[in-house]
C-alpha positions as CSV (number, residue, x, y, z in Angstrom):
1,X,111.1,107.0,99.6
2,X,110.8,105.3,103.4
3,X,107.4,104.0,103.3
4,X,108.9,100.4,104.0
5,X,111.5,101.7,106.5
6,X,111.1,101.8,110.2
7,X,109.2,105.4,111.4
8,X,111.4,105.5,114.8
9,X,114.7,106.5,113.7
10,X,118.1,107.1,115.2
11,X,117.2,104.9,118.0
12,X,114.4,107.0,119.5
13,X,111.8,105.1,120.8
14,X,107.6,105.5,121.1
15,X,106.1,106.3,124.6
16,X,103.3,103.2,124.8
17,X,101.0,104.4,126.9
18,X,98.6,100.8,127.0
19,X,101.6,97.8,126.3
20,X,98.6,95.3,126.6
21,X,97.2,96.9,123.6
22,X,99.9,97.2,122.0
23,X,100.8,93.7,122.5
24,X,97.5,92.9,120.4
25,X,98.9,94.3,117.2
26,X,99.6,91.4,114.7
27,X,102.7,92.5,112.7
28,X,100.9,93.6,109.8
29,X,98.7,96.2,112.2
30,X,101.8,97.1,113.1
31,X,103.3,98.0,109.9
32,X,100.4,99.7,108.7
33,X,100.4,102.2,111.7
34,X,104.3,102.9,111.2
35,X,103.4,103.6,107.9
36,X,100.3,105.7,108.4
37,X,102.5,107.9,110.6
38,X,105.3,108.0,108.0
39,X,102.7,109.0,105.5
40,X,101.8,112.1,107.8
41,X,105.2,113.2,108.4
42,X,106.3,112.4,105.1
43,X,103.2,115.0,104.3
44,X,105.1,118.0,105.7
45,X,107.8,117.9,103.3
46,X,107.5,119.2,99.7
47,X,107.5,116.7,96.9
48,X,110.3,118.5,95.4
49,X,112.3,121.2,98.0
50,X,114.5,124.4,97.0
51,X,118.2,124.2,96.5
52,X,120.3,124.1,99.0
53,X,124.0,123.9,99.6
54,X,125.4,120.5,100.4
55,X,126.8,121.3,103.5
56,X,123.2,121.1,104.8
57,X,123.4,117.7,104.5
58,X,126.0,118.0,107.7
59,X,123.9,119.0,109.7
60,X,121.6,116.2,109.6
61,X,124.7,114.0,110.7
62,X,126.6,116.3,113.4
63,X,126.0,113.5,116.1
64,X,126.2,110.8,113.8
65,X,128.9,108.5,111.8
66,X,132.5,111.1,111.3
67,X,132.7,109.0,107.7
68,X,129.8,109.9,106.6
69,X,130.7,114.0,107.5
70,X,134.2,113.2,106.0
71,X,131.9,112.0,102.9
72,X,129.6,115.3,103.0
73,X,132.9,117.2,102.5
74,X,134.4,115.2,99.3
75,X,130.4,115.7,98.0
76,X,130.7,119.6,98.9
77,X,134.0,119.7,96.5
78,X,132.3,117.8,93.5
79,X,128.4,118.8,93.4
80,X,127.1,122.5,94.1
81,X,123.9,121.5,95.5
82,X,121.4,119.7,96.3
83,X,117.6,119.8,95.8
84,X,115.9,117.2,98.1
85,X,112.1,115.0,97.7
86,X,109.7,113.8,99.4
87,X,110.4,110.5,101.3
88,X,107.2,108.9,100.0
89,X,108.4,105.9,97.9
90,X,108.2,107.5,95.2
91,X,111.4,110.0,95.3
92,X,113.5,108.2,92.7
93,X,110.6,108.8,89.8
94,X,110.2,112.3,91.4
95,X,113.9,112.9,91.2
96,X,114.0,111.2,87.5
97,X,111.2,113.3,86.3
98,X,112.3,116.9,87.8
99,X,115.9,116.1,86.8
100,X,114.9,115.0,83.4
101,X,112.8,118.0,82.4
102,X,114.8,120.3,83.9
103,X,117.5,119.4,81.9
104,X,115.4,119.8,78.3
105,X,114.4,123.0,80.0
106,X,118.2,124.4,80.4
107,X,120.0,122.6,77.0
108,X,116.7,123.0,75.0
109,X,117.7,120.1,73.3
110,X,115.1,118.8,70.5
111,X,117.0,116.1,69.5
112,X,116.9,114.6,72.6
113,X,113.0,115.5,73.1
114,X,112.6,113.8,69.4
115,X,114.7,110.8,70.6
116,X,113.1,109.7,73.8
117,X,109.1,110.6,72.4
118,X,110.3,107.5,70.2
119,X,111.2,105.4,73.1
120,X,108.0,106.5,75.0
121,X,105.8,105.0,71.6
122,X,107.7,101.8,72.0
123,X,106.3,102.1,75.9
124,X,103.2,102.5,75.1
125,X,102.9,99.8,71.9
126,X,104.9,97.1,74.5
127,X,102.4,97.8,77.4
128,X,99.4,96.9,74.7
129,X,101.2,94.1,73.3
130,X,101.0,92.7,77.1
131,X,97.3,93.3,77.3
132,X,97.0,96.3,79.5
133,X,93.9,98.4,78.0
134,X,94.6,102.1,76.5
135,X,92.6,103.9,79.3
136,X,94.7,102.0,82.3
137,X,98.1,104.2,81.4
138,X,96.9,107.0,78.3
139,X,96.4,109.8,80.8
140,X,99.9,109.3,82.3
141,X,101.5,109.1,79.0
142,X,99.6,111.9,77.9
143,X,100.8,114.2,80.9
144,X,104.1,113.3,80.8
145,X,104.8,114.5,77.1
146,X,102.1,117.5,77.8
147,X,105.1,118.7,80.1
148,X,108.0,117.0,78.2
149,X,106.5,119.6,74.9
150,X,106.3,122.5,77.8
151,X,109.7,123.1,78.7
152,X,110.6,123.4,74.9
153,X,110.6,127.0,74.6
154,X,108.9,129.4,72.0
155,X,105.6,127.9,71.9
156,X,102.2,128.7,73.0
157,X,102.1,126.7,76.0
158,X,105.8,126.9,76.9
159,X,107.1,126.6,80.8
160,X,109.4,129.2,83.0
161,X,111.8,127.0,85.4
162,X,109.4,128.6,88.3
163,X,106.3,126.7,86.5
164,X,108.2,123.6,86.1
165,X,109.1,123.4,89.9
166,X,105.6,124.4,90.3
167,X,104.1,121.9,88.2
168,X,106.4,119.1,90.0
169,X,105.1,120.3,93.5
170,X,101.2,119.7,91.8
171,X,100.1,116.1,92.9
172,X,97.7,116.4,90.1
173,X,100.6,116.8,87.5
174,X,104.0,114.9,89.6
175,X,101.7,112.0,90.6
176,X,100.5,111.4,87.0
177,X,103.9,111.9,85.8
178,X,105.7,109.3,88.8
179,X,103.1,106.7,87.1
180,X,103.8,107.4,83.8
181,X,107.6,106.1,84.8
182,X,106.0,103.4,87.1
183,X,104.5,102.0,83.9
184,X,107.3,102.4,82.0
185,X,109.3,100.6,84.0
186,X,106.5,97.9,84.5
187,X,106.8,97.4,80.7
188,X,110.3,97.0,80.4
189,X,110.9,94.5,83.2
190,X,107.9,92.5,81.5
191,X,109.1,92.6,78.0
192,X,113.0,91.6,78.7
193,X,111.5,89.1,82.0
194,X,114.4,86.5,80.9
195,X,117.0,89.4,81.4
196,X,115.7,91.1,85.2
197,X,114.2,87.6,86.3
198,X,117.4,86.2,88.0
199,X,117.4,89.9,89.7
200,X,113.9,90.1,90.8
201,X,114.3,86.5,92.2
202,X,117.0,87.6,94.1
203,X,114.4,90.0,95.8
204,X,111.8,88.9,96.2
205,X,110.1,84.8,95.2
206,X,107.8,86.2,93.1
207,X,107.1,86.2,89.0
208,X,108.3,88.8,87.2
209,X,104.5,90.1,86.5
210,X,104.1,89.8,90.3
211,X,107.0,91.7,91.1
212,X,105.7,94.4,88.7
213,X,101.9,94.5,89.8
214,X,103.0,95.0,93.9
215,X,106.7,96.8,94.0
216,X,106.5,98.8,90.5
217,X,103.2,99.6,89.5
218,X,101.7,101.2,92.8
219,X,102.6,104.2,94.3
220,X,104.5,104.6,97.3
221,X,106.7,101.5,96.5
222,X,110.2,101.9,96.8
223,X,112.4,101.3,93.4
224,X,115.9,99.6,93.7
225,X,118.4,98.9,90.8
226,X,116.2,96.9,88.9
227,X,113.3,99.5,88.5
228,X,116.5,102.2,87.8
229,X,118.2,99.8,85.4
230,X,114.5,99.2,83.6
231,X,113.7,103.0,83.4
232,X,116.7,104.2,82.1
233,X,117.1,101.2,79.6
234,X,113.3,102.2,78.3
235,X,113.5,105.6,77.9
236,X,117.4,105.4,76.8
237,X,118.9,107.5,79.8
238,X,121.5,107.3,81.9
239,X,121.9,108.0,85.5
240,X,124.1,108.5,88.0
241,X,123.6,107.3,91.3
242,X,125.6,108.4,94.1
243,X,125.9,106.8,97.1
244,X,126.3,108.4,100.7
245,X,127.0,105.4,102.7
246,X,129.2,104.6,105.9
247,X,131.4,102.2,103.4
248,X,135.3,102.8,103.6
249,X,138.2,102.6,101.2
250,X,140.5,99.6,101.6
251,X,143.4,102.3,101.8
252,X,142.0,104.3,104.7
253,X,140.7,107.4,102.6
254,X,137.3,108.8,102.1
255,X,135.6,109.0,98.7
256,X,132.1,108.5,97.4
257,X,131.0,106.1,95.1
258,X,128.7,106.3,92.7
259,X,127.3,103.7,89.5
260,X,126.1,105.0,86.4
261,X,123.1,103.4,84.8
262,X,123.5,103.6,81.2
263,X,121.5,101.8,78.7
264,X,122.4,100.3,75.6
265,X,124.6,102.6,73.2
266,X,122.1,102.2,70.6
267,X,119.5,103.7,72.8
268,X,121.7,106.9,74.4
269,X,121.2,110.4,73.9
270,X,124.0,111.1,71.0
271,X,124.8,107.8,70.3
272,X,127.1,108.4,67.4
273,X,129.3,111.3,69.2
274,X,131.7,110.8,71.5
275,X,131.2,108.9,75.0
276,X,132.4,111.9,76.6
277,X,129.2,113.6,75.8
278,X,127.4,110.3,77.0
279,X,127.8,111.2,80.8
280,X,124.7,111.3,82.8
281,X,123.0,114.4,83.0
282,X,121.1,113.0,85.8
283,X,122.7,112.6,89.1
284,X,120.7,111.4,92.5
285,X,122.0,110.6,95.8
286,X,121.3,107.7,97.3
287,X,120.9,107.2,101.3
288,X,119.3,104.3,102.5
289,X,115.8,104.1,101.9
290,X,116.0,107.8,99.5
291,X,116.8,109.7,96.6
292,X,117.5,113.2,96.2
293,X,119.0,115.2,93.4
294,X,122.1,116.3,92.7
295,X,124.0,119.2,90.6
296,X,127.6,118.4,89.6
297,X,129.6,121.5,89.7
């Protein structure tokens, strides 16, 4: 999810061949040729990859920041692996939806499928009450619980784990699906406006339906705490989100730090049991600029 970050990286710099040209570029050309180029290398990565062990994370950072190794390490003790997306602005949703169906797919829990089709009605009746038309978001919705009712085994059209990562790999099926949650999110932020204005101002200067028509409705735009906090408040699930940063403890040590989103206790999955079994079942690192997903041991 980089589409906003810088395409040179680690302080590697472009060969300009004509500076004069160059030097013609208003910023705005030259944003949208960083991000062209990001576009096309983001294109050679999977939208959702294999697992892999978290100790390849280290070797993205051999040369780089000892913390952040030290960090890899404390990771490698708690999580067993890692499964990485597509830096394309739209990683968290991808990670949010592969996480989330996954999940149904493994605990094959019906209650929890019952619980959050409920939440996904209230979605769709508050987008109408704010005057989008049926035909703007229906397909999305309808995709989304089309896979939602797949991974519940014993029925006609039910989905192996091999489908399911197949499925999310599909842009005709994971794109659909990232703007069902775009819309989702859009709808929440709009309905409770008083409650994520002070954050959105913080942002950016712009309304609350601004904010939602140019950093939450299109794709390719990067989500930050508010889209997380909105998503997981509307569809009544938490997340963990763990953060691989070069931060340090005040006592010298190395940990990672994580924050869990949860919504409201009326809206969790099991809200009359125990918190215990409250914990997210979701879990996403967080680099600058990206999500991935993570598997606690």
């Amino acid at each position: 999810m980089q589409n906003k970050q810088a395409v040179l990286e680690d302080g590697q710099a472009a060969h300009v061949t004509d500076t004069h040209d160059w030097d013609n570029f208003v910023d705005d050309d030259i944003m949208q040729q960083k991000s062209a180029i990001h576009a096309e290398e983001a294109k050679k990565i999977p939208f959702l990859g294999d697992k892999e062990p978290i100790s390849s994370l280290a070797a993205e950072y051999q040369s780089g920041s000892p913390i952040l190794l030290e960090k890899i390490k404390v990771l490698d003790e708690q999580y067993a692996a890692i499964r990485r997306t597509r830096g394309d602005g739209n990683c968290f949703f991808r990670g949010f939806m592969f996480s989330y169906l996954e999940h149904i797919l493994v605990s094959q829990d019906q209650a929890e499928v019952d619980r959050i089709q409920a939440n996904i009605e209230k979605s769709r009746n508050a987008l109408q009450s704010l005057g989008y038309a049926d035909l703007t978001f229906e397909d999305f919705f309808a995709l989304f619980i089309e896979q939602l009712e797949g991974v519940v085994q014993g029925k006609e059209g039910s989905i192996s784990h091999e489908e399911l990562v197949s499925r999310c790999r599909d842009p005709s099926v994971s794109d659909y699906v990232v703007m069902f949650f775009r819309f989702v999110t859009s709808a929440e932020i709009q309905k409770r406006s008083v409650f994520f204005e002070p954050f959105i101002m913080g942002l950016t200067n712009t309304t609350v339906e601004q904010f939602c028509k140019s950093s939450v409705e299109p794709m390719g735009e990067e989500s930050d705490h508010v889209q997380i906090t909105a998503l997981s408040d509307a569809l009544g699930v938490p997340i963990r989100v763990v953060y691989l940063d070069r931060s340090s403890c005040d006592n010298g040590g190395v940990s990672v730090n994580h924050h869990d989103f949860m919504p409201t206790a009326s809206d969790l999955p099991n809200a009359s049991v125990s918190a215990e079994k409250n914990n997210p079942f979701i879990t996403l690192l967080y680099r600058p600029g990206h999500y991935d997903i993570l598997y606690p041991k």
